[in-house]
Backbone as CSV, one residue per row, in Angstrom:
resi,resn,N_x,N_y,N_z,CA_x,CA_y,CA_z,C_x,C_y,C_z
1,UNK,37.049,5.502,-6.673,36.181,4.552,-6.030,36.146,3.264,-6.851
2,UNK,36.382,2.096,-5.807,36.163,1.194,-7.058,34.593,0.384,-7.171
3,UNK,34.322,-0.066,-8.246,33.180,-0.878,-8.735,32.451,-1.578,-7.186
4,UNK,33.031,-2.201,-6.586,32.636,-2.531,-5.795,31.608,-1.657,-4.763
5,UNK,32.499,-0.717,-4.397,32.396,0.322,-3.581,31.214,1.060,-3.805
6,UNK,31.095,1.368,-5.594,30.153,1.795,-5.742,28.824,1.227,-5.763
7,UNK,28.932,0.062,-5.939,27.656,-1.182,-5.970,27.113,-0.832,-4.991
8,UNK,28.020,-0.787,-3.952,27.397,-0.943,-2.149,26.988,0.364,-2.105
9,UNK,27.092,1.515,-2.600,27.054,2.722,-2.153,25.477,3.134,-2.659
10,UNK,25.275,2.201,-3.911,23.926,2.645,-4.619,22.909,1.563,-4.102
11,UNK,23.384,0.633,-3.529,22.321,-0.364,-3.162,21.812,0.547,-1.552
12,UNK,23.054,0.768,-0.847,22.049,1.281,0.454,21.293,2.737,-0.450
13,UNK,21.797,3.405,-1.163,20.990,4.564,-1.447,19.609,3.919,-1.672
14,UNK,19.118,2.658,-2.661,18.295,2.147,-2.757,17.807,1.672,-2.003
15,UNK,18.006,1.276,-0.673,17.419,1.096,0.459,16.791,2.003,1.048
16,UNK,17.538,3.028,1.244,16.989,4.634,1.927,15.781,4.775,1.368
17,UNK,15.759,4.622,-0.165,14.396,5.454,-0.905,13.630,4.060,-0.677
18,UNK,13.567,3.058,-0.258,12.861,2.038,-0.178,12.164,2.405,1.159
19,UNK,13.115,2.569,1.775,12.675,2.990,3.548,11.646,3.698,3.342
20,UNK,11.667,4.664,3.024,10.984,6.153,2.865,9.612,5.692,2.014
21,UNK,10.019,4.902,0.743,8.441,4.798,0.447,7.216,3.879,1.518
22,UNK,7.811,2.851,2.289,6.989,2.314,3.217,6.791,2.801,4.054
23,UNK,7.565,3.824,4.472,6.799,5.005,5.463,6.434,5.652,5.411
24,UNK,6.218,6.228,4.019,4.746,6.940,3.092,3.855,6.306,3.047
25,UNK,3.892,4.836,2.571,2.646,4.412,2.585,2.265,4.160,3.684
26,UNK,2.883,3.659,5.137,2.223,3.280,6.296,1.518,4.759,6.425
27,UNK,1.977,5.960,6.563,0.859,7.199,6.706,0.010,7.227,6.163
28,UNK,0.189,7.017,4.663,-1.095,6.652,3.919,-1.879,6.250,4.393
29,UNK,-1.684,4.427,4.919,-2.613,3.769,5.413,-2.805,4.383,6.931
30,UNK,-2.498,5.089,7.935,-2.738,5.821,8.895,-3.730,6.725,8.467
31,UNK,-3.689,7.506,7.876,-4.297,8.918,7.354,-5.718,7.960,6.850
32,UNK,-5.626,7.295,5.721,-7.054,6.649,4.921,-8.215,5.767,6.468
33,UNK,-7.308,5.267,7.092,-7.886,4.642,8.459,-8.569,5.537,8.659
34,UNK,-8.282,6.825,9.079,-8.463,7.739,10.417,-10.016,8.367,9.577
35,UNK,-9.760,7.999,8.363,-11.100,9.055,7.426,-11.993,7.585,7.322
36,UNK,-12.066,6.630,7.661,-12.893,5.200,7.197,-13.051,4.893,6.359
37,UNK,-11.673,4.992,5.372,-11.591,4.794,3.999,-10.647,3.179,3.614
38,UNK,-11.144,2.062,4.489,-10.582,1.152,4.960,-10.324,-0.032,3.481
39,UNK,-10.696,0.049,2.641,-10.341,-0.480,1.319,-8.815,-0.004,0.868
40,UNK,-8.835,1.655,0.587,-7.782,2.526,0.446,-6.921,2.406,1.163
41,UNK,-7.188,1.841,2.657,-5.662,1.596,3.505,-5.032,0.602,3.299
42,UNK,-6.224,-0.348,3.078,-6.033,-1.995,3.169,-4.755,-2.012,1.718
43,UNK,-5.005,-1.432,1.225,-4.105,-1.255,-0.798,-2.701,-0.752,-0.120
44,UNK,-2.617,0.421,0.611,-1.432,1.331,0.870,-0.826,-0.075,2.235
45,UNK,-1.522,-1.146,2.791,-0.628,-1.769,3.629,-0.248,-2.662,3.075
46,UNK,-0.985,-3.196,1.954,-0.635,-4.219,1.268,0.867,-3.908,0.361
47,UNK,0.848,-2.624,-0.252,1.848,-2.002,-1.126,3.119,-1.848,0.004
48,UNK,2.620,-1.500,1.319,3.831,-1.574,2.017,4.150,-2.584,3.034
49,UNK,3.559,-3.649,3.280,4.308,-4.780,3.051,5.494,-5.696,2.523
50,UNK,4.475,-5.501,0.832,5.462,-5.733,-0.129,6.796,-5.237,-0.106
51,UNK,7.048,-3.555,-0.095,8.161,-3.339,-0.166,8.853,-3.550,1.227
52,UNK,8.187,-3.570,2.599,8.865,-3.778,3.852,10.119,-5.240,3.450
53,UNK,9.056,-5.863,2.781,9.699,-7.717,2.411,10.948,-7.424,1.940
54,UNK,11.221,-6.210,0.758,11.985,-6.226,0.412,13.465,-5.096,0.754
55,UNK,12.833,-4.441,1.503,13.477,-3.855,2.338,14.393,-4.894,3.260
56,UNK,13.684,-5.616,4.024,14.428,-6.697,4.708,15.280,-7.435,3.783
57,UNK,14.883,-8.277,2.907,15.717,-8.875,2.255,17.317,-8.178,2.020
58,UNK,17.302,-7.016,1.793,17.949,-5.871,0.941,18.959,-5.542,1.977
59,UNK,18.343,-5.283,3.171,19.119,-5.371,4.325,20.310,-6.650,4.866
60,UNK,19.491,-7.889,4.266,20.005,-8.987,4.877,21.423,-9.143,3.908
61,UNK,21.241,-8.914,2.773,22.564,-9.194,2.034,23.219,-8.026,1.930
62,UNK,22.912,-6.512,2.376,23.464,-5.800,2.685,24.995,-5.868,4.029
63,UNK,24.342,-6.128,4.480,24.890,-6.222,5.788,25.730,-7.666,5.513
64,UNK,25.190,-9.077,5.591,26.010,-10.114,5.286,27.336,-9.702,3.924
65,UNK,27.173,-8.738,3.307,28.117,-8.522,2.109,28.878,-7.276,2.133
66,UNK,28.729,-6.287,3.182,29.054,-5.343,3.493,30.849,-4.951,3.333
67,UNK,31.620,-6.332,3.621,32.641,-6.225,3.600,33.388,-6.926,1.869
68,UNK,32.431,-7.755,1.523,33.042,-8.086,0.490,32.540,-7.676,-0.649
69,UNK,31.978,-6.417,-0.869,31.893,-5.868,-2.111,32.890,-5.349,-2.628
């Protein structure tokens, strides 16, 4: 495999586990809602936000670079 190949191979892996934590926290913030624990959600949407942002980003040069790694 070359260097390249592998760059791209660990960045989407890093995407996947990126995926996955903002859709832990959106349950989070689902689950803390549903109990009226609305401070505690407000933290878990804010935290997944953040990483949504970067999820996208991550995506965008994913995909635009897909071929030239």
């Amino acid at each position: 495999m070359k260097q390249g190949e592998i760059l791209e191979s660990t960045l989407w892996i890093a995407l996947r586990i990126m995926e996955e934590r903002s859709n832990l926290l959106k349950k989070m913030e689902d689950d803390n809602n549903k109990k009226g624990l609305s401070r505690m959600a407000a933290s878990y949407r804010e935290k997944g936000e953040d990483i949504q942002f970067h999820v996208d980003k991550m995506k965008d040069i994913l995909f635009a670079t897909q071929n030239t790694l």
